[in-house]
C-alpha positions as CSV (number, residue, x, y, z in Angstrom):
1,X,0.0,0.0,0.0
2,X,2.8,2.7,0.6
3,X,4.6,1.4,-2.6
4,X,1.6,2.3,-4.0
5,X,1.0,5.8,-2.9
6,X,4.3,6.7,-3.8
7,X,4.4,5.7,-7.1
8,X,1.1,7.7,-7.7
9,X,2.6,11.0,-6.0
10,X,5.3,10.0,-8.1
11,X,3.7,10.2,-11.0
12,X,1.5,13.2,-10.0
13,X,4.7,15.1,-9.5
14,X,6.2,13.8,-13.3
15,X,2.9,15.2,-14.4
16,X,3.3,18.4,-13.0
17,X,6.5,19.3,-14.2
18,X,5.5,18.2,-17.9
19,X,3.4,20.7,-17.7
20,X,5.6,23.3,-16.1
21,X,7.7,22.7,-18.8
22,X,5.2,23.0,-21.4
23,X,4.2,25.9,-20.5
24,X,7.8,27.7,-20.5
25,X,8.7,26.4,-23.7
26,X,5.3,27.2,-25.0
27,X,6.4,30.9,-23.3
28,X,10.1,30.8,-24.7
29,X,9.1,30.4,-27.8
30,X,10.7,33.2,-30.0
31,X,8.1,35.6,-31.9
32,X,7.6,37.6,-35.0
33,X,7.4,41.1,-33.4
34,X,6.1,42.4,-36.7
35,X,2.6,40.9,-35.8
36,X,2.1,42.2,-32.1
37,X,-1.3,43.5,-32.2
38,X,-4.8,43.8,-30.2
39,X,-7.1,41.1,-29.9
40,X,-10.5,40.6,-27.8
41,X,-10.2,37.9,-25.5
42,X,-13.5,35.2,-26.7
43,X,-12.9,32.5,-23.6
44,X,-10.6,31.1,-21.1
45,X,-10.1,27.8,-19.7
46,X,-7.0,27.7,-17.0
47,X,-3.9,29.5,-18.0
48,X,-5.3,29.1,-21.8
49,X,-7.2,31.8,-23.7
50,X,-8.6,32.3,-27.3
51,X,-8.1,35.6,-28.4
52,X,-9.9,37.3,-31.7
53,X,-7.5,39.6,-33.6
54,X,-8.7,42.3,-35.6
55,X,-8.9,40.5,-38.7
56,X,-11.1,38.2,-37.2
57,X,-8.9,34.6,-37.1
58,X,-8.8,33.0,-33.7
59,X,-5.8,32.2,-31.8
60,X,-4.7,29.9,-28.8
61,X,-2.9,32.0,-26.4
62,X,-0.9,31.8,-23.0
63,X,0.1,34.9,-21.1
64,X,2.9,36.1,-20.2
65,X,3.5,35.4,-16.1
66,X,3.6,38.8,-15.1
67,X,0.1,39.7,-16.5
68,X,-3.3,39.9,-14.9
69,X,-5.8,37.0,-15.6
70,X,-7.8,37.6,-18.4
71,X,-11.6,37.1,-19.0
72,X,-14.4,37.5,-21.8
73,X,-14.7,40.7,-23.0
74,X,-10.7,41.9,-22.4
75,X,-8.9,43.7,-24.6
76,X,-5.1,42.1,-24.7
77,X,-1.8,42.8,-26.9
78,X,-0.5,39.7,-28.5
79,X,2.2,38.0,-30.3
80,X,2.2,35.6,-32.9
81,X,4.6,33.0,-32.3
82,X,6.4,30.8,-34.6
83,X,3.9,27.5,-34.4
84,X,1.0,30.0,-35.1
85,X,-0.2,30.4,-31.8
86,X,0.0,33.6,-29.2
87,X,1.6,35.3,-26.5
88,X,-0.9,37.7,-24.5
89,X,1.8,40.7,-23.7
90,X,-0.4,43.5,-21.7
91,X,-3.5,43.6,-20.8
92,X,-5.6,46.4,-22.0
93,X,-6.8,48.7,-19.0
94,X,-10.8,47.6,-18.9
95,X,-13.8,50.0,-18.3
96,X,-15.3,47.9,-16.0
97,X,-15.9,44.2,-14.7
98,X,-18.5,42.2,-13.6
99,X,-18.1,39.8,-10.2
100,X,-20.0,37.0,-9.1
101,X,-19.0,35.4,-5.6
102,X,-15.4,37.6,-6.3
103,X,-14.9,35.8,-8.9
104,X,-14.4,38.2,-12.2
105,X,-16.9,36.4,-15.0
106,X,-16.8,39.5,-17.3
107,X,-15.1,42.6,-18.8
108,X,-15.9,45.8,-20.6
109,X,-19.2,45.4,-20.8
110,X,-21.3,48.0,-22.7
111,X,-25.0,47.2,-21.4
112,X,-26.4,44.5,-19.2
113,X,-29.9,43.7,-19.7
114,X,-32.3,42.3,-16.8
115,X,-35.0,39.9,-18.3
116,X,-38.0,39.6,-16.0
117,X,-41.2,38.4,-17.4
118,X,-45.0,37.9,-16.9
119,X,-44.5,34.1,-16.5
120,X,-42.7,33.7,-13.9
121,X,-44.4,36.8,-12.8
122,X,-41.7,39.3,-12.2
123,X,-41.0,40.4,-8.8
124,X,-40.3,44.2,-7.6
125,X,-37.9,43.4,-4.8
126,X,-35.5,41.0,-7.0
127,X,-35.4,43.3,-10.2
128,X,-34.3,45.8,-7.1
129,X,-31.6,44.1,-6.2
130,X,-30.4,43.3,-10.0
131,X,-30.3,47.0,-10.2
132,X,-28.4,47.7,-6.9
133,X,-25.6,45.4,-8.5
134,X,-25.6,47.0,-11.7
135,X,-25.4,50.7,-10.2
136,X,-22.7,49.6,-7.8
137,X,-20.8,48.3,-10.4
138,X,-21.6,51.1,-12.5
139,X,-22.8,49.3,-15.0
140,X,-25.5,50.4,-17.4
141,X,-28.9,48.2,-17.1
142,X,-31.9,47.8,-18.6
143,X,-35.1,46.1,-18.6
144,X,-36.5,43.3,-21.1
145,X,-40.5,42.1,-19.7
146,X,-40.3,38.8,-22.0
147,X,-43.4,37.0,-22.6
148,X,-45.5,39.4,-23.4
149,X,-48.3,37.5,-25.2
150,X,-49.3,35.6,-21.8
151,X,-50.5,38.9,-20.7
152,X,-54.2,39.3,-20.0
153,X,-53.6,43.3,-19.0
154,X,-50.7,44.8,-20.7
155,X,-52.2,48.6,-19.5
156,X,-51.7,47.0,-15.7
157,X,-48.0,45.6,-16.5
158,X,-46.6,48.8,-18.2
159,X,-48.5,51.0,-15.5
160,X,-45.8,48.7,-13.1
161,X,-43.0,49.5,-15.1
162,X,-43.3,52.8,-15.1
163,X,-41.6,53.9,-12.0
164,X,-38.2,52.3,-13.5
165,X,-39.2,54.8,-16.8
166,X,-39.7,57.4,-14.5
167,X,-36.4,56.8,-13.1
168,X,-34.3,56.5,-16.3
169,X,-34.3,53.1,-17.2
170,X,-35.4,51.7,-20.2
171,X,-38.0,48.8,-20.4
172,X,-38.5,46.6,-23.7
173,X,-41.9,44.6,-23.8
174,X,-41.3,41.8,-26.0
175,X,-42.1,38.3,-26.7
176,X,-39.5,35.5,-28.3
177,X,-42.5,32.9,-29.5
178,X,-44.7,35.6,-31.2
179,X,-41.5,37.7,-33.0
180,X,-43.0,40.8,-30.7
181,X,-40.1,43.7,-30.7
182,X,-37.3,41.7,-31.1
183,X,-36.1,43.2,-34.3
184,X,-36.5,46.8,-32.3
185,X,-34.4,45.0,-28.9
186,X,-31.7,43.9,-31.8
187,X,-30.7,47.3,-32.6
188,X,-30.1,48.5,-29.3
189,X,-27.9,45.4,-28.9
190,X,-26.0,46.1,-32.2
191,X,-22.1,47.9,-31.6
192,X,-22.1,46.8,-28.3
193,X,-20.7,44.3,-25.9
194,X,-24.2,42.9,-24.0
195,X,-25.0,40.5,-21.0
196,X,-28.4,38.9,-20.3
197,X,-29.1,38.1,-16.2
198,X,-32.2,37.2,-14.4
199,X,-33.7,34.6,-12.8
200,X,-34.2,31.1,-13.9
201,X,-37.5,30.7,-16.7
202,X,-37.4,34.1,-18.1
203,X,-37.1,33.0,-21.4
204,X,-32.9,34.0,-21.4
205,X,-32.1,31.3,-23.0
206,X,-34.7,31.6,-25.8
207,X,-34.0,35.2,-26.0
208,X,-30.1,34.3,-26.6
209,X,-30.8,31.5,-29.4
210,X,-33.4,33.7,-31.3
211,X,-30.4,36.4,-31.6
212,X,-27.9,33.7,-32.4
213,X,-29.8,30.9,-34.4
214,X,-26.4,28.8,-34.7
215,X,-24.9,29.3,-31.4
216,X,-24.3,25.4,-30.6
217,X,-22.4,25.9,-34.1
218,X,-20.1,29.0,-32.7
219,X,-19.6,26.5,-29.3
220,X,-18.4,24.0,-31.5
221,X,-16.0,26.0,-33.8
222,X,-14.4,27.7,-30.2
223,X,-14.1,24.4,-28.9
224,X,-12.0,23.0,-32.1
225,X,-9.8,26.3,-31.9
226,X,-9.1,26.1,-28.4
227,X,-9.2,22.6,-28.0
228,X,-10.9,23.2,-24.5
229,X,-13.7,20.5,-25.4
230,X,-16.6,20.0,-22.8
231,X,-15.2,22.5,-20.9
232,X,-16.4,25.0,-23.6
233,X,-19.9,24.4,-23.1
234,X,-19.8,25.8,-19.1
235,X,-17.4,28.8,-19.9
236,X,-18.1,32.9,-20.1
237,X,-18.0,33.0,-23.9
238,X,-18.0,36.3,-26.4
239,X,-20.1,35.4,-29.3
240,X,-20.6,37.9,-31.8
241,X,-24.3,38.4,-33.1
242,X,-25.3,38.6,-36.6
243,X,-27.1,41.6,-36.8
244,X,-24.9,43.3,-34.4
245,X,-23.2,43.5,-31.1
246,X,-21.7,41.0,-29.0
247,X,-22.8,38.7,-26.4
248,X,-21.0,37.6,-23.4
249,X,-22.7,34.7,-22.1
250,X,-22.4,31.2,-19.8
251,X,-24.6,29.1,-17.7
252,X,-23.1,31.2,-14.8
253,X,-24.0,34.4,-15.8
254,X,-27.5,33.3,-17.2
255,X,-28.1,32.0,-14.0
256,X,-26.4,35.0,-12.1
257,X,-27.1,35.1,-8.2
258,X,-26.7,38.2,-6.1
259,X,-24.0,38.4,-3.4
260,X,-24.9,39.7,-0.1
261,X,-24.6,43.3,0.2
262,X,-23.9,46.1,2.8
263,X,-26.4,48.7,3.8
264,X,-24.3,51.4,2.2
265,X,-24.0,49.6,-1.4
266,X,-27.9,49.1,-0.9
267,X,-28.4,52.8,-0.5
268,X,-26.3,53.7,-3.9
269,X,-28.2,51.2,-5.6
270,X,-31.4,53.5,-5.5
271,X,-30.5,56.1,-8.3
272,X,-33.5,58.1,-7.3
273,X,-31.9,58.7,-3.6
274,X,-28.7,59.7,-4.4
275,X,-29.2,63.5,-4.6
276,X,-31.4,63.0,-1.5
277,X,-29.1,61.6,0.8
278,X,-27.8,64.4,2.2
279,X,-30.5,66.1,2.5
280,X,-31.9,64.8,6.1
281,X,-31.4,65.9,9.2
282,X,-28.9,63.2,10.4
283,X,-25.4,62.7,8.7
284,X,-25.6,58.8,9.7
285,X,-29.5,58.8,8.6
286,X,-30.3,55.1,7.8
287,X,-33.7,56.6,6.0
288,X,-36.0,54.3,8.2
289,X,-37.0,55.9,11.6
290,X,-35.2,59.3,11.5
291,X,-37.2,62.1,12.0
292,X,-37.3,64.5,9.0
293,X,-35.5,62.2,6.3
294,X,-35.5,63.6,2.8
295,X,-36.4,60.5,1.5
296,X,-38.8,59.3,3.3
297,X,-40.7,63.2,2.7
298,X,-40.0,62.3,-1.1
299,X,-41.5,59.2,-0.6
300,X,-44.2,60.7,1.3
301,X,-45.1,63.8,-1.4
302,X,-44.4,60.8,-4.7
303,X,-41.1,61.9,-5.5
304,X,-39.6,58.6,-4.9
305,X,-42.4,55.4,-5.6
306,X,-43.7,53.8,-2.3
307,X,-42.7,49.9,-3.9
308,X,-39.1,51.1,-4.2
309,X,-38.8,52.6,-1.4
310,X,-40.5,49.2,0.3
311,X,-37.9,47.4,-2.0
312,X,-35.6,49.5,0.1
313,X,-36.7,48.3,3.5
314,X,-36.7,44.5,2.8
315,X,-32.9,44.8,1.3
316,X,-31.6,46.6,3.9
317,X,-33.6,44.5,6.4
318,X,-32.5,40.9,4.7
């Protein structure tokens, strides 16, 4: 039995330093300086990414050791190497980022879009807290009410989204099975890096293969180039879609859940408070009890709407 576990460490150790080695080699390799250029960074797996150049061809790429991991949606400067493959040199500085858990999923990310729907009926408090997220992160967001033809009062449903209009976001009423506004929802989406979130039986995953009819197609032409197999299929992937834009999407984001967050970060999240907050009496005003709180007199006089500011209270209560 010890022979045995130490020829298995032994050969977990051989292992290891094959692919140490590898990986220097792989590094050491000289390069054609006269192709350094920028590339958008399509997916990851490990130390391995597949990087789009400006002319559009795909290349397996390793980065340099003294550069920053890299995720969907980075902008990188690469080399070509000699076998055809790349050397990620610097990493472009990004705009912004998207966490989940800590863990960076996302980068430079031009508009995030928060599908809610009539079926599962959508829910005031969670779109709230998709919101808070995005504003922390300072991220723009807006709203897509899928499944629209299940409505029996569309007047009632709009009259609820209208406190997010009211407050500056925009809100698309469409539906995927009857063809309803998707060709109006595709141009927004065109020039620009997008992200679908919300929560499970929207209709994202509809939404995402009615924009990109051969996606299992793109999967399967990423996982040949980057030889990252299965793996592919549960990765944060850029796809570009055919009437415009891109798409960063994975089975993680689609299925995005909101970290736990602080009172303060809560309080940011409400656009419509920010030029409030220090208006109250009280510097340290929690906007709950006080006496003579700005937003609770906005509230009061419909300034700020009565669900978000209940939307409010159950966050900062949770």
């Amino acid at each position: 039995m010890h022979h045995q576990k130490w020829r298995l460490k032994k050969t977990q150790v051989e292992r290891i330093a094959r692919t140490n080695k590898a990986s220097n080699n792989f590094e050491e390799l000289p390069v054609n300086t006269n192709k350094k250029q920028t590339g958008l960074v399509i997916t990851r797996y490990g130390q391995r990414l597949l990087v789009k150049a400006n002319s559009g061809e795909l290349y397996q790429c390793t980065a340099r050791r003294n550069i920053d991991l890299s995720i969907a949606g980075d902008q990188v400067i690469f080399q070509i190497t000699q076998s055809n493959q790349g050397i990620v040199t610097a990493l472009i500085k990004r705009h912004n980022q998207l966490h989940r858990a800590h863990k960076l999923i996302a980068a430079n990310i031009d508009q995030l879009w928060l599908v809610a729907a009539i079926e599962p009926h959508y829910q005031f408090e969670l779109i709230d807290r998709y919101l808070v997220v995005a504003e922390n992160a300072k991220l723009p967001i807006n709203i897509v009410v899928n499944k629209i033809d299940l409505a029996s009062d569309m007047k009632k449903i709009k009259f609820d989204f209208s406190m997010y209009e009211n407050i500056g976001y925009s809100v698309n009423y469409l539906s995927v099975k009857k063809q309803i506004n998707i060709n109006q929802l595709k141009t927004q989406l065109n020039k620009k890096s997008n992200i679908f979130l919300g929560q499970s039986g929207v209709g994202k995953s509809s939404l995402i293969n009615e924009l990109i009819p051969n996606l299992n197609l793109g999967v399967n032409e990423i996982s040949a180039k980057s030889k990252l197999g299965k793996h592919t299929t549960t990765n944060t992937i850029l796809y570009n879609i055919p009437s415009g834009g891109d798409l960063i999407d994975s089975p993680g984001i689609r299925e995005f859940q909101l970290d736990e967050l602080i009172n303060q970060e809560i309080l940011n999240g409400f656009k419509e408070f920010k030029p409030l907050i220090n208006a109250c009496k009280f510097r340290n005003c929690a906007h709950i009890f006080e006496p003579k709180c700005a937003i609770k007199l906005a509230v009061k006089s419909g300034k700020i709407h009565q669900k978000r500011y209940q939307s409010y209270l159950t966050l900062v209560s949770s």
